[in-house]
Each structure stands twice: as structure tokens, then as C-alpha cells.
N, C-alpha and C positions, 0 to 999 in steps of 0.2 A: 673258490674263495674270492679270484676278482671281480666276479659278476656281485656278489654277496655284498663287497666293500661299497660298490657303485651305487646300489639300491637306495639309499636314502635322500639321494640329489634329486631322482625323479618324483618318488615320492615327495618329495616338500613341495615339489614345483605345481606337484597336481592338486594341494589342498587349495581350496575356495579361499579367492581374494575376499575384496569387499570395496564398496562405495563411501568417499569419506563426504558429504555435502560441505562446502563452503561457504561461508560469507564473504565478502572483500569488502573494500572500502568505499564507500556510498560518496566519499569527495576527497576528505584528509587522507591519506595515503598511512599517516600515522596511525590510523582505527583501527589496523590489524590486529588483529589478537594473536597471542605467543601459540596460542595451539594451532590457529590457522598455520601462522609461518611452520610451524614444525610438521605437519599436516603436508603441506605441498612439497616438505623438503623430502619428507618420507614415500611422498608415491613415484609409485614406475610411470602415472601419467597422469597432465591433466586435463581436463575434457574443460573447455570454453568457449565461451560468445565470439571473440574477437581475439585471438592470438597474441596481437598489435597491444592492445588492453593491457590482457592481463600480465607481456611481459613485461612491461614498466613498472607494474608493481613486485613482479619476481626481481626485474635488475634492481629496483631499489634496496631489499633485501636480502642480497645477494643467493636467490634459489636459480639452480640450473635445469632444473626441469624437463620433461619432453613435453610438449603442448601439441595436443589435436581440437582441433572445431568443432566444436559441440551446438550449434546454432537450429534456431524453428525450423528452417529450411532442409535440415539433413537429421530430425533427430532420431527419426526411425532408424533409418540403414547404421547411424553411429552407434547408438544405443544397443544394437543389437550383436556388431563389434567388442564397443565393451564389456557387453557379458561374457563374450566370448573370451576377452581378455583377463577378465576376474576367476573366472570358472578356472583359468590356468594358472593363477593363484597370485594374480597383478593386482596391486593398489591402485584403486584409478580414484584420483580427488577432482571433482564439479565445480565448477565456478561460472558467476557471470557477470558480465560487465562491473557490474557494482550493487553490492546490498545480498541478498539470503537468495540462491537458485530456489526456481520452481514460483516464486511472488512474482507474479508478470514476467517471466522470465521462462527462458529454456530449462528441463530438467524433470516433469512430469513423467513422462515416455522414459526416460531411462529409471527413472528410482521405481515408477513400476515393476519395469522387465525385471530388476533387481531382487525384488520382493518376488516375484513371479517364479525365479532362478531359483528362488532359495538363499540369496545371496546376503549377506549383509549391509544396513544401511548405518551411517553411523554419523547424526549428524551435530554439527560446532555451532555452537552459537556465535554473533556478532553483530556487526550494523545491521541498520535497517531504517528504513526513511519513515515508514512505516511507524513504527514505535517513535522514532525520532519527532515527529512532525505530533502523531497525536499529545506527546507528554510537552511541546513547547507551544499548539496551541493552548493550553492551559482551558480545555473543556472535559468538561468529565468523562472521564476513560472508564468505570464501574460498569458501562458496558457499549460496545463499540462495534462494528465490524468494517471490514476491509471489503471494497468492490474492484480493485485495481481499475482500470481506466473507463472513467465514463462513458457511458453510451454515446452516440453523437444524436438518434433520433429525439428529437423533442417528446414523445409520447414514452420513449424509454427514461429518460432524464428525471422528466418529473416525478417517474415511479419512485426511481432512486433516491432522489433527494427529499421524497415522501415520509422515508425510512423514520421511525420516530426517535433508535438509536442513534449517538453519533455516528460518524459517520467518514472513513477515510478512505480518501480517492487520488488518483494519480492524475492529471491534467495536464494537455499541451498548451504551454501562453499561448498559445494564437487562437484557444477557444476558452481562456479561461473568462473572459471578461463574458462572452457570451453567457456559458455556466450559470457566473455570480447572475446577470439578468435574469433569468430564470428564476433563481430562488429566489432573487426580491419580489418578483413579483409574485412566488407563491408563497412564501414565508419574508416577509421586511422587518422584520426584527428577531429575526435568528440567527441566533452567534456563529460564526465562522472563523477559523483562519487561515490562511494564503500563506503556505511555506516554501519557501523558494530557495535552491542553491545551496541546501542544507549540510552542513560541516563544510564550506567550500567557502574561500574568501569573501564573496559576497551574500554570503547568506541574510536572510532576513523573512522575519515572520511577522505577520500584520494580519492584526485582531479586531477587529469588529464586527457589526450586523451585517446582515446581507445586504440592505441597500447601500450601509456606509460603504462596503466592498465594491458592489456593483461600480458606483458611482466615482471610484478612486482606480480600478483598472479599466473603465472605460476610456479614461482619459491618458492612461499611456500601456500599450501590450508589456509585460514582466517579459525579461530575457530568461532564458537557462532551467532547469527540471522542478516543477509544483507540482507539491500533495496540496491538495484543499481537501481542510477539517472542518465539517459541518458537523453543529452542536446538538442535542438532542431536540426532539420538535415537542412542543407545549402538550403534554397531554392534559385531554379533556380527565374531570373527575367522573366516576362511575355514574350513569345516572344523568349526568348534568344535561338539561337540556337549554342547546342555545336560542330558543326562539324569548322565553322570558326578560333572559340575560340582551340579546338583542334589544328586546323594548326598554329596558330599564337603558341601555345604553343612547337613545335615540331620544330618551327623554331627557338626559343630562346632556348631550349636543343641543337640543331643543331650547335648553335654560342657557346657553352660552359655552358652553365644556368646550376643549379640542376634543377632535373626535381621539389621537391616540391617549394621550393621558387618563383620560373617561373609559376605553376600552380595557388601559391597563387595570386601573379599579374596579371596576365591572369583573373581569377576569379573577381579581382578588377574591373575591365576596362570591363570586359563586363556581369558580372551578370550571370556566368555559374559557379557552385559552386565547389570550388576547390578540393573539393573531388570526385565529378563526372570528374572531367576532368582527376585526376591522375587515377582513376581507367581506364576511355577509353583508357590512355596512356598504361598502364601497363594490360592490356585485353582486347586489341582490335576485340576479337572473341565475349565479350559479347554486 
């Protein structure tokens, strides 16, 4: 009878945890959301970027938590802890530094293994720079995609920035102005935005063309974390070919036109994107 009475302790302890993903707060500390807090207060553990981090945000909220390191550097050997940790019927909640795990961020490798396990994933929604950055550039979001951090090779870059969708990117100031160069000179009148410090007292987002961009962070490096939002790139209309549209345009420079104004109208009237025609005008070897 006393063995009998025991048996349900062990058994509970053996049913399958689960993984809860987290979001935190991408700057305001206030963005938590009430299920995240409830979330971290409910797990036996949580697995992080930086321990240091993310206890400032638990002591703000008063969560006591146990915290392990969940970083690039150890995700394998951790991750595979964790399961072991879940399988013995432990809540383990993900977090990192700031914004949604696994977005440039640590957390791939273990929600795998997870899936892998059989285990459940279970994931909150919350910030994100991400969503944040694309809905305050004020470019069309109907269809977008995410490259998290730019390439640095120039032959990779321009692929990227080729992209006809929008387009949102993660950037370090010390290579954004370089970037913005880039696109002026392959696209100079394609809309962008430079969002910087976003939810965080000095936030601020600055909208214009690529060259207005280039030409406005050339002149001082941004401090502190940019997404740059690049707008969608001119599509040509089916068909259109730019060799006619070029002449028509080389004749109205010919009569006096600027050449962009002329290109923009040209562009109108036949569906060859004003950008591609002023680059043909101004590089006609490419």
C-alpha cells in the first residue's frame, strides 16, 4: 500500500516538459507582455543569451527564476541538456538579449532538438524590431522579407539589395553609411528607412531616398542598433523594353529636360522604371 501511495510523484515527474519561446523587450523594458512575465515565472528554467541581461529584466518584474546560458558559442552541448531536462517533465522558457529567439539570435538548435524529441514548442508572441522598424518606415509591407544582417561582400550586397520586395535588414553604424552608398548608386531614388534605437529613448526613424540617406549618414556614423528598411525596387512592366524608352528619353535631355524629371515621365508612359532608365543614361557600358 506504501509503494502504491508513492507512485504518482514519479509518474508526474516523468511526463514530457515543454519549450515555451520568448520574446523580451527589444528597448522599453515596459513591452513585456503579461504572458511572457507569467511564462518566465512558471518555468523550472530559463535558457539565455546573457544571464546579466536578462536578470534586469526579471528583477524589474520581480521573477526569481533559475537562469542558464544558452549562447552561439554552447548551443549544441546546452540544447541537448535541455531536452534532457524537458523529457524529465521541466519547463524550460528561451530568451534572448532582446526581441523574438531564433531572428539572428541563439535558439535554432535547441527548438529543433525539441521537435526532434517529440517535445513541445509553445511559442508568445511580442516585440520585435523587425515588424517594429518595417510598420514605422511607412513602406509597403503587402510584401516584405527579412535578411537579418547584411552581407559585408560587395558582390553579396548588391544581390540583396537587388531584391524587388521590401526589404528588412539589421545593420551595424559603422557600415551603415557604407550600405546606404551602395544603394544610391544602384538604385538613387529608392525609398528607404534608417531605424535606429527603436523603443529606446533615443529612438528615431529617417525616411528618404537612397541618395538623400547616403548623403545625410555620410556626414556623421548613427550610434546604437539599425534596421534599414529598403522600399520595393521599380518593376519594369511585362514587355517593356527599355531601349525605345531610353531614345524617347535622350531626346527630351536633347530639347533641354533634366535628365531625372524626363526619366521620371518617360518611366510613366511606358512602364520602364525610372531608375533603370537613368542608370542606362548615365552607364551606358553597363
Amino acid at each position: 500500500m506504501t509503494g502504491t501511495a508513492r507512485d504518482p510523484e514519479p509518474a508526474a515527474r516523468a511526463a514530457p516538459g515543454r519549450l515555451v519561446v520568448c520574446p523580451t523587450p527589444i528597448g522599453n523594458l515596459e513591452d513585456v507582455t503579461l504572458r511572457v512575465l507569467a511564462a518566465l515565472r512558471d518555468a523550472d528554467l530559463i535558457a539565455c543569451e546573457d544571464t546579466r541581461r536578462t536578470r534586469v529584466l526579471l528583477d524589474r518584474y520581480g521573477v526569481g527564476a533559475k537562469l542558464v546560458s544558452y549562447h552561439e558559442h554552447n548551443e549544441r552541448e546546452r540544447a541537448a541538456e535541455l531536452v534532457t531536462r524537458m523529457r524529465e517533465g521541466r519547463v524550460v522558457a528561451l530568451v534572448s538579449d532582446a526581441g523574438m529567439p531564433l531572428v539572428s539570435d541563439p535558439g535554432f538548435v535547441l527548438v529543433q532538438a525539441c521537435v526532434a524529441a517529440g517535445l513541445a514548442v509553445e511559442v508568445l508572441p511580442g516585440p520585435s524590431a523587425v515588424l517594429s522598424a518595417l510598420v514605422a518606415s511607412a513602406l509597403p509591407a503587402d510584401r516584405w522579407r527579412f535578411v537579418g544582417f547584411l552581407p559585408r561582400r560587395r558582390s553579396d550586397l548588391e544581390r540583396v539589395l537587388s531584391a524587388p520586395d521590401t526589404l528588412v535588414a539589421f545593420e551595424s553604424p559603422r557600415r551603415l553609411a557604407s550600405t546606404l552608398a551602395v544603394l544610391a548608386e544602384l538604385h538613387p531614388d529608392r525609398q528607404a528607412a534608417v531605424c535606429r534605437e527603436l523603443t529606446k529613448v533615443h529612438e528615431e526613424v529617417v525616411r528618404g531616398s537612397a541618395t538623400e540617406l547616403a548623403e545625410r549618414f555620410a556626414a556623421r556614423e548613427p550610434r546604437g542598433e539599425v534596421v534599414l528598411v529598403v522600399g520595393p525596387a521599380e518593376a519594369r512592366a511585362p514587355g517593356a523594353d527599355i531601349a525605345p524608352a531610353l531614345d524617347a528619353l535622350r531626346r527630351l535631355i536633347d530639347a533641354g529636360a533634366k535628365p531625372r524629371p524626363a526619366a521620371a515621365v518617360v518611366a510613366e508612359l511606358t512602364g520602364v522604371g525610372a531608375n533603370a532608365l537613368y542608370r542606362a543614361l548615365t552607364r551606358p557600358g553597363d
